[in-house]
C-alpha positions as CSV (number, residue, x, y, z in Angstrom):
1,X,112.3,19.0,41.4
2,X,112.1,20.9,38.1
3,X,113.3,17.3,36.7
4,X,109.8,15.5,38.1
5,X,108.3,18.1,35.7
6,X,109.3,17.4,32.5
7,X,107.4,15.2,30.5
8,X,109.0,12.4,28.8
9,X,107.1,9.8,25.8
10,X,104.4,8.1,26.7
11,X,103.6,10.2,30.1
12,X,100.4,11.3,31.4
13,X,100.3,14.9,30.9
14,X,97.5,15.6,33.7
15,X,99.9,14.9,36.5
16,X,102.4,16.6,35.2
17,X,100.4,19.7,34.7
18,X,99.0,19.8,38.3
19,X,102.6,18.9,39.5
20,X,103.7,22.4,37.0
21,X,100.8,24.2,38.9
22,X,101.9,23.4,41.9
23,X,105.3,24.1,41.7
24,X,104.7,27.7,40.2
25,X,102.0,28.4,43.6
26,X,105.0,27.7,45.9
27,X,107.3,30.3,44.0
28,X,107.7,32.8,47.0
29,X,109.0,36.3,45.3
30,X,111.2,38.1,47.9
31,X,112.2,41.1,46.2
32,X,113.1,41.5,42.3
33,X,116.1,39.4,42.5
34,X,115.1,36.6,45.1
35,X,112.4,34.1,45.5
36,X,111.8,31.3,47.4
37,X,110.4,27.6,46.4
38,X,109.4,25.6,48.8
39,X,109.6,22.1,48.0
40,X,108.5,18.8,50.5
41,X,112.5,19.1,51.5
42,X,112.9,22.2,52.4
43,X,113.0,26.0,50.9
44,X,115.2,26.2,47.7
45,X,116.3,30.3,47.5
46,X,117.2,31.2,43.7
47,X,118.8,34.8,43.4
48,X,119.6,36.1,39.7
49,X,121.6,39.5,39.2
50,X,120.1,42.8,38.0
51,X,119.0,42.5,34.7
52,X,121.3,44.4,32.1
53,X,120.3,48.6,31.3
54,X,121.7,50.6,28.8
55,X,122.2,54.0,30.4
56,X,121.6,56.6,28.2
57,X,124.6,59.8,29.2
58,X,123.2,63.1,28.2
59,X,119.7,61.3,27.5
60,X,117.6,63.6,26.1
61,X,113.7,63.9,26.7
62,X,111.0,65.8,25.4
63,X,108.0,68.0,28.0
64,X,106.3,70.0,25.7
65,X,107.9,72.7,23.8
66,X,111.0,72.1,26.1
67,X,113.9,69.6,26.3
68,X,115.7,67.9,29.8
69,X,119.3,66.6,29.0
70,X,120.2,63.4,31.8
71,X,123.2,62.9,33.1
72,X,126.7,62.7,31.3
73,X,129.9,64.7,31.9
74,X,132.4,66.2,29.9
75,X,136.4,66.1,30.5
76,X,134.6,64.9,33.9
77,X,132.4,68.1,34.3
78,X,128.8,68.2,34.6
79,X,127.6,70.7,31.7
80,X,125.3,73.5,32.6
81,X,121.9,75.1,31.5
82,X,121.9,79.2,32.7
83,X,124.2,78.4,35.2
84,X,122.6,75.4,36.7
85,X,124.2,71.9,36.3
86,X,122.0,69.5,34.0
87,X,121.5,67.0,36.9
88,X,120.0,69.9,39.2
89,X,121.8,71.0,42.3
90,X,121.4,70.1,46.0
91,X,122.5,73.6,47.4
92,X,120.6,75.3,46.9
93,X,118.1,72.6,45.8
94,X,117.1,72.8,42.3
95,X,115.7,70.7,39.4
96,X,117.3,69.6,36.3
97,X,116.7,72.4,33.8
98,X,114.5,72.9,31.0
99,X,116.3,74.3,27.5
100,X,113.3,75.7,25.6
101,X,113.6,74.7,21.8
102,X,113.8,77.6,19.1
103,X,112.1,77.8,15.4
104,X,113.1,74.1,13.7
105,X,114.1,74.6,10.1
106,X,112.3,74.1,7.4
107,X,112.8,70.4,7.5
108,X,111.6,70.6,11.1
109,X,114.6,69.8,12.6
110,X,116.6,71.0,16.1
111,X,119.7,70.3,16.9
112,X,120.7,69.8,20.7
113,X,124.1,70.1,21.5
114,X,127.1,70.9,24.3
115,X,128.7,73.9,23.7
116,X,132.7,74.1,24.9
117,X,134.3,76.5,25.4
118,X,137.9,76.1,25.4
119,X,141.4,77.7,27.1
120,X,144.4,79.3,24.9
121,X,146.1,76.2,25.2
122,X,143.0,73.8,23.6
123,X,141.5,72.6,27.6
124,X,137.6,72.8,28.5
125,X,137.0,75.7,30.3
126,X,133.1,75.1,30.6
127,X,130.4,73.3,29.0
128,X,126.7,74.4,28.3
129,X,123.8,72.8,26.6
130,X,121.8,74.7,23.8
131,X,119.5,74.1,20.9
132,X,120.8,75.0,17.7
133,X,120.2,75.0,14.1
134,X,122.4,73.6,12.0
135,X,122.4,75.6,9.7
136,X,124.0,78.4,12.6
137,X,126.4,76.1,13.7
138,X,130.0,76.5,11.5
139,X,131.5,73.6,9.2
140,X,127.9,72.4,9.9
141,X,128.2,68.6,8.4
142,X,130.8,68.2,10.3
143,X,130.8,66.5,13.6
144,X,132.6,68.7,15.7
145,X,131.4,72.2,15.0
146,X,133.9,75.0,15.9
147,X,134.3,78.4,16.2
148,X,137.4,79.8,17.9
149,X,137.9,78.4,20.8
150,X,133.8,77.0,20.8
151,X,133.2,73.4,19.5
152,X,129.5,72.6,19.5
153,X,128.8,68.6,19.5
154,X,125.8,67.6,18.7
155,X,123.9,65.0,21.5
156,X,120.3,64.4,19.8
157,X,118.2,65.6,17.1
158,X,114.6,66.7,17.4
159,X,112.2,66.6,14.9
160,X,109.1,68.9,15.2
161,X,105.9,68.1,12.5
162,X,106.0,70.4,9.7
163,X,102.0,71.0,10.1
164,X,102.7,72.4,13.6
165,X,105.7,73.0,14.2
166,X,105.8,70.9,17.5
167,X,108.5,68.6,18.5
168,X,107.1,65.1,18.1
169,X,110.6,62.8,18.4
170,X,114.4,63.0,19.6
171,X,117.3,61.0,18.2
172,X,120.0,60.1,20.6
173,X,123.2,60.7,19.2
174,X,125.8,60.7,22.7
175,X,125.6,57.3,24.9
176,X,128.3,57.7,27.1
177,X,130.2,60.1,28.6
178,X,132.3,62.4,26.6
179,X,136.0,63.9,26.4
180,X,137.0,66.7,23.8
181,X,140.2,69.3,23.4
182,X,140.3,72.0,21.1
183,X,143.3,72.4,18.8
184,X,144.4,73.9,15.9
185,X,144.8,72.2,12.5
186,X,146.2,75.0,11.1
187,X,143.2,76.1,8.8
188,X,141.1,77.3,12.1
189,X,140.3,75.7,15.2
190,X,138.2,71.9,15.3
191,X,137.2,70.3,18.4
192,X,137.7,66.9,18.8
193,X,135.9,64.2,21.3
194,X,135.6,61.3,22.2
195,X,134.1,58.4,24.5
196,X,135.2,58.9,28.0
């Protein structure tokens, strides 16, 4: 059918343009992956796969003066906000958490980050999410800020507007699922991770 509708040299292109409208009113949609076409011989069914997403782990989303992290684990646990799991809970039920956002510095800027905490022997114990400055954070150009047995690693960046001082973007750093173990490198503790 979709043959009879191209046009070739020297073809009238009316017909063919009521034969494309015609075709397109007997596309049938059946749900976001299936439609129908019915044709003089019978009902053609054309089914094409979900289109590709990116999921985002640990997406991170502005409301107001407040952040939501998304889903992501680390070492396969799901972090926490004051004891709440950042995808919410079921029992009892409640929502994801909100992390309110401190004072950005003076380049307006607000770090979000997990926070690990780790065993004597270099294994996650726990995992929280907080807002940080860099500037607070030790080795702070580094990418996996430690302190003892703490590594902080940084998930997104928000930036606030220097006039007000109100967040106003985030920049995703983490897109997947993360692993890290502490260990020592002999001058102090660093915290290393990686894509799970």
């Amino acid at each position: 059918m979709v043959q009879e509708l191209e046009a070739k040299p020297g073809d009238k292109i009316w017909p063919k343009w009521l034969a494309l409208m015609d075709w397109i009113r007997r596309q049938r949609h059946q749900s976001p992956n299936a439609k129908i076409n019915y044709t003089p011989s019978g009902a053609q069914v054309i089914c094409t796969p979900n289109e590709f997403f990116q999921n985002i782990f640990f997406e991170v989303s502005l409301r107001g003066d407040k952040v939501v992290v998304g889903d992501g684990t680390i070492n396969g646990k799901v972090p926490e906000v004051n004891g709440v799991p950042i995808t919410g809970s079921i029992n009892p039920p409640l929502a994801p958490p909100e992390i309110k956002l401190i004072e950005p510095d003076e380049k307006g800027i607000v770090l979000i980050c997990i926070k690990t905490t780790h065993k004597k022997n270099g294994d996650l114990e726990s995992a929280t999410i907080e807002a940080k400055l860099q500037s607070s954070l030790p080795g702070a150009l580094r990418a996996d800020f430690s302190s003892g047995v703490n590594g902080f690693i940084p998930i997104a960046l928000v930036r606030h507007d220097l006039q007000t001082r109100k967040p106003i973007s985030v920049y995703q750093h983490s897109v997947h699922n993360l692993q890290c173990r502490a260990y020592d490198s002999g001058a102090g503790t660093r915290i290393v991770y990686w894509a799970a």
